[in-house]
C-alpha positions in Angstrom: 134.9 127.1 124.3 133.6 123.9 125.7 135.7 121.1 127.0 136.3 117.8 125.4 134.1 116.3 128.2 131.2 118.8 128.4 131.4 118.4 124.3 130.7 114.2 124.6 128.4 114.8 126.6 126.1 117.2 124.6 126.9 115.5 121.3 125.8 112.5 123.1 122.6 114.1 124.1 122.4 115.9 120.8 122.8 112.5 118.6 119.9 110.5 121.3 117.3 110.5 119.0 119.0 110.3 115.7 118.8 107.3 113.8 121.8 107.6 112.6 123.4 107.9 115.5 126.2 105.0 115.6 127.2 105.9 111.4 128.0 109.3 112.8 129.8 108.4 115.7 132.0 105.8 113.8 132.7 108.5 111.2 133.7 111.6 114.2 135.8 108.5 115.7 137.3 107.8 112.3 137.8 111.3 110.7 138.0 113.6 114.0 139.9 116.4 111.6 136.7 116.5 108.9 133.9 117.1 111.8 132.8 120.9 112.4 131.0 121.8 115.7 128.9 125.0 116.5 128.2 126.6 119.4 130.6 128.5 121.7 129.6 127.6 125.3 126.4 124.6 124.4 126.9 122.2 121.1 124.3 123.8 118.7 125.0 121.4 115.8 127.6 119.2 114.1 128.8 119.0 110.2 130.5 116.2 109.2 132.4 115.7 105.2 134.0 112.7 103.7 135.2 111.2 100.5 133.6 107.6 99.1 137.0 106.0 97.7 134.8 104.6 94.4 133.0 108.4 93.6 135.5 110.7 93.5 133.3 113.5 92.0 131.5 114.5 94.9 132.0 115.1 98.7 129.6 113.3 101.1 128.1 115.1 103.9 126.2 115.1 107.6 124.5 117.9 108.9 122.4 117.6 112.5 121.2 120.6 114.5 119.7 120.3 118.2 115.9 119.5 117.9 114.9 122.4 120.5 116.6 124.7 118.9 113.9 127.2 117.3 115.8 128.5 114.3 117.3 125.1 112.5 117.7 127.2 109.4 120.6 129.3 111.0 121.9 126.8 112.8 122.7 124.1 109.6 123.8 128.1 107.3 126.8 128.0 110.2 127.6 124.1 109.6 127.3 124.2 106.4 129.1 127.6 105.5 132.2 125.6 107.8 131.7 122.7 105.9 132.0 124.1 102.9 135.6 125.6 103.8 137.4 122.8 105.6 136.2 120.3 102.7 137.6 122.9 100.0 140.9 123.0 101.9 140.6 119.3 102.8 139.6 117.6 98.8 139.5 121.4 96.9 135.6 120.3 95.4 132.4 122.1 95.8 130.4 119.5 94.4 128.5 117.8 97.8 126.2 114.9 98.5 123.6 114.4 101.5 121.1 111.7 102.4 117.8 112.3 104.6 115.1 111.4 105.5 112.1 112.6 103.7 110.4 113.3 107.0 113.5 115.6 107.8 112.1 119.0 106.3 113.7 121.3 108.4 117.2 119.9 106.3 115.7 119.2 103.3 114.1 122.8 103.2 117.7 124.0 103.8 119.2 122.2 101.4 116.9 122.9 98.1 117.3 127.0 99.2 121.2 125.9 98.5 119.8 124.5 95.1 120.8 121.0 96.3 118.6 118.9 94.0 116.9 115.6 94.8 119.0 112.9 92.7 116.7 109.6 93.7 115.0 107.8 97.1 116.2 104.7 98.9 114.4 102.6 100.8 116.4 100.3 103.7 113.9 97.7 104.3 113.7 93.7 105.3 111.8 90.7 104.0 110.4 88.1 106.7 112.0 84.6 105.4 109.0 82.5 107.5 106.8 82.3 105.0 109.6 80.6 102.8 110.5 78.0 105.2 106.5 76.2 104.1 107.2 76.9 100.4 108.3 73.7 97.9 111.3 74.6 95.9 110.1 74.7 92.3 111.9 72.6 89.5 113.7 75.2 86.9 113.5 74.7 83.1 116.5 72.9 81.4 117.8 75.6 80.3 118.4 77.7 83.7 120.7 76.8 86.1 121.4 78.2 89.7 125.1 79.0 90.7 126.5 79.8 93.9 129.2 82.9 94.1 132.2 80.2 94.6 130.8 78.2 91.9 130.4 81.5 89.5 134.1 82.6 90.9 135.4 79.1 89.6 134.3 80.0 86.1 135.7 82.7 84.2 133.0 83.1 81.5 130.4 83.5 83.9 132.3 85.4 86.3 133.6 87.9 83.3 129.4 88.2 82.6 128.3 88.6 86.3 130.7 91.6 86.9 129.7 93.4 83.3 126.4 93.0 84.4 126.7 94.5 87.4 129.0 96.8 87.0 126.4 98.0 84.0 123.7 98.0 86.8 125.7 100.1 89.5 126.5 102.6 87.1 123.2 103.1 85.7 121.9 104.0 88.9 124.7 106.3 90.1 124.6 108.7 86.6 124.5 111.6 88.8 127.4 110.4 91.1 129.4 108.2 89.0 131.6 105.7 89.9 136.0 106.0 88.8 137.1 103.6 86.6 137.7 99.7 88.0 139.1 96.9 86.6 137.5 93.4 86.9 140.2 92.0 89.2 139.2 95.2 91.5 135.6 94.9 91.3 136.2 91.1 92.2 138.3 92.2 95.3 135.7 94.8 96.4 132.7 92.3 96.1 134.7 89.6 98.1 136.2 91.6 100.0 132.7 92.5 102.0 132.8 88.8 103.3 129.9 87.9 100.9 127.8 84.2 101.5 129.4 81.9 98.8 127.7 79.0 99.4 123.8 79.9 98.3 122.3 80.8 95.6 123.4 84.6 93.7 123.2 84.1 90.1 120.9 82.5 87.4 122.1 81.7 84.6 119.6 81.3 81.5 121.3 79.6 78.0 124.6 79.6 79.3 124.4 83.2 80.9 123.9 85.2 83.8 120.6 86.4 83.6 119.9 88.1 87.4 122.4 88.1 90.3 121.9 88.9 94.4 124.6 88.5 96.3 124.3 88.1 100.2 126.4 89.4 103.4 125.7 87.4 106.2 125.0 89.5 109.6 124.1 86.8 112.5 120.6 85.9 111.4 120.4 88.5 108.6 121.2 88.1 104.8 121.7 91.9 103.6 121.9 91.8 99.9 124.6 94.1 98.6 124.6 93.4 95.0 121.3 93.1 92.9 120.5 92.9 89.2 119.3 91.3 86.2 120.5 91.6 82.2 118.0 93.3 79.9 115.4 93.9 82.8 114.7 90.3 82.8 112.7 90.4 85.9 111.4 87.2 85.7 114.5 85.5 86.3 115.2 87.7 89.3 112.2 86.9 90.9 113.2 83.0 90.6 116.2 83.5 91.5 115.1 85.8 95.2 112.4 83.4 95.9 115.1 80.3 95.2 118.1 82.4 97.5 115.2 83.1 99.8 114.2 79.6 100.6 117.4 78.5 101.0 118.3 81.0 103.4 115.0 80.4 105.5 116.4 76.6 105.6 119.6 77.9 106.8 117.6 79.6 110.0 118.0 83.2 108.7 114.9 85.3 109.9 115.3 88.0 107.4 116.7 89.6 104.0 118.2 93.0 104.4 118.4 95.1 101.1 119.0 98.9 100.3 116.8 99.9 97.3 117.1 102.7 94.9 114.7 104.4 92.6 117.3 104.8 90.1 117.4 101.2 89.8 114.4 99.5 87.9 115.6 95.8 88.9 116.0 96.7 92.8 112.2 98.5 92.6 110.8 95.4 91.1 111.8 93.0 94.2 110.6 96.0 96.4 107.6 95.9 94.8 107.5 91.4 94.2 108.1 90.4 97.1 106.5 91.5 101.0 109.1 93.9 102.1 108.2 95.3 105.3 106.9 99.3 104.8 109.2 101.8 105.5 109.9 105.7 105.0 112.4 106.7 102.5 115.7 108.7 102.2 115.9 111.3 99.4 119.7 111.8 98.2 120.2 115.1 97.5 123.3 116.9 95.6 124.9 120.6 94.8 127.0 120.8 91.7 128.4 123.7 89.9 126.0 123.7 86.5 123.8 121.9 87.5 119.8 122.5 88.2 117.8 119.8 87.6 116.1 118.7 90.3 114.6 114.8 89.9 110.6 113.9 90.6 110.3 110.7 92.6 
């Protein structure tokens, strides 16, 4: 059995070149009782399971194995098949859900003989807000109007819009892992409650209604955009209203917008797609559910 110590140390060495390397720390310091290790006398792998308080229906999970080791496959069959117990006896569920990068075969491989299926692709990307700092702001037509979040919070018609819009959004693109039941006072508190940027543009409102929405976190000289949407697919209001938040961010000396983009969402694919975001690889979500076997083609 390996000491505590000798344990750091090889998970430290075994986590060096994983990109996710601080999440999974932050979840073994957070959760020590829902991590699994393998290997008797050297660390061979680590599993790791967890519960997202807002999808209930399936259990999230971490796999990583030692890059030199020769066979992966057995290696993840042993976290995995321990996995699989302690999250039974831990939530009672068999229903899982993993995220990896497509360039991470040897996992996804693993995964798809388990008949996990490949729900959608994300892409976590950033958009280079120099370019707007030259651009002129652009008058809008009479009938649109910019609001701020504290301006849109300070009106309850337009607030009562923005959150059935994107509550509308967030469930269409999470069908296959859906999202309990929330009131609007505790979708308010979970937007706000991610410190959001209150003071620049998120919503355009078109003939006295929300038409598109983006809603920013501000990390140092970052804006990540957490929420992002339109009504009807009306992508030409989101694009005015991204280019208007951008701009006013690149005044506010922010180098860059952060955003996370699914393929299950049409209106975050269309500001992938609009706008320069800088190229990266994707994630592919994957999931195994009882009765379930269609797999998704990206």
């Amino acid at each position: 059995m390996l000491s505590e110590q000798t344990r750091e140390e090889q998970l430290n060495e075994l986590l060096r070149f994983s990109n996710e390397r601080e999440f999974i720390k932050e979840k073994i310091t957070n959760t020590p009782n829902q991590v699994v290790y393998i290997g008797e006398k050297e660390l061979e792998g680590i599993g790791i399971f967890w519960k997202n308080e807002h999808h209930p229906t399936s259990v999230e999970i971490c796999m990583v194995a030692k890059q030199e080791t020769v066979d992966k496959e057995s290696t993840y069959a042993k976290i995995f098949e321990q996995l699989s117990a302690k999250s039974h006896q831990t939530f009672g569920q068999s229903n899982f859900q993993l995220v990896a990068w497509q360039t991470s075969r040897d996992i996804i491989d693993f995964c798809t003989l388990l008949d996990f299926k490949g729900l959608y692709l994300t892409f976590d990307t950033t958009l280079d807000l120099l370019p707007f700092q030259q651009q002129k702001k652009k008058n809008l037509p009479k009938n649109e109007r910019i609001y701020t979040l504290e301006e849109l919070k300070g009106n309850t018609k337009l607030l009562a819009e923005f959150l059935c819009i994107l509550e509308e959004n967030y469930e269409e693109s999470h069908l296959d892992n859906p999202l309990r039941e929330m009131t609007q006072e505790e979708w308010i508190c979970m937007i706000f409650s991610e410190n959001p940027m209150t003071h620049v543009p998120a919503a355009l409102v078109k003939d006295g209604h929300v038409a598109s929405y983006a809603v920013c976190v501000e990390k140092n000289e970052i804006a990540e955009v957490h929420w992002l949407g339109c009504e009807n697919q009306d992508t030409k209001s989101l694009h005015t209203l991204i280019t208007t938040l951008s701009n006013e961010l690149a005044t506010l000396n922010k180098q860059k917008i952060a955003g996370h983009f699914r393929t299950t969402s049409k209106c975050e694919m269309y500001v992938l797609g609009a706008f320069p975001f800088l190229p990266v690889p994707s994630k592919v979500v994957m999931q195994k559910c009882e009765g379930k076997s269609e797999d998704k083609e990206f």
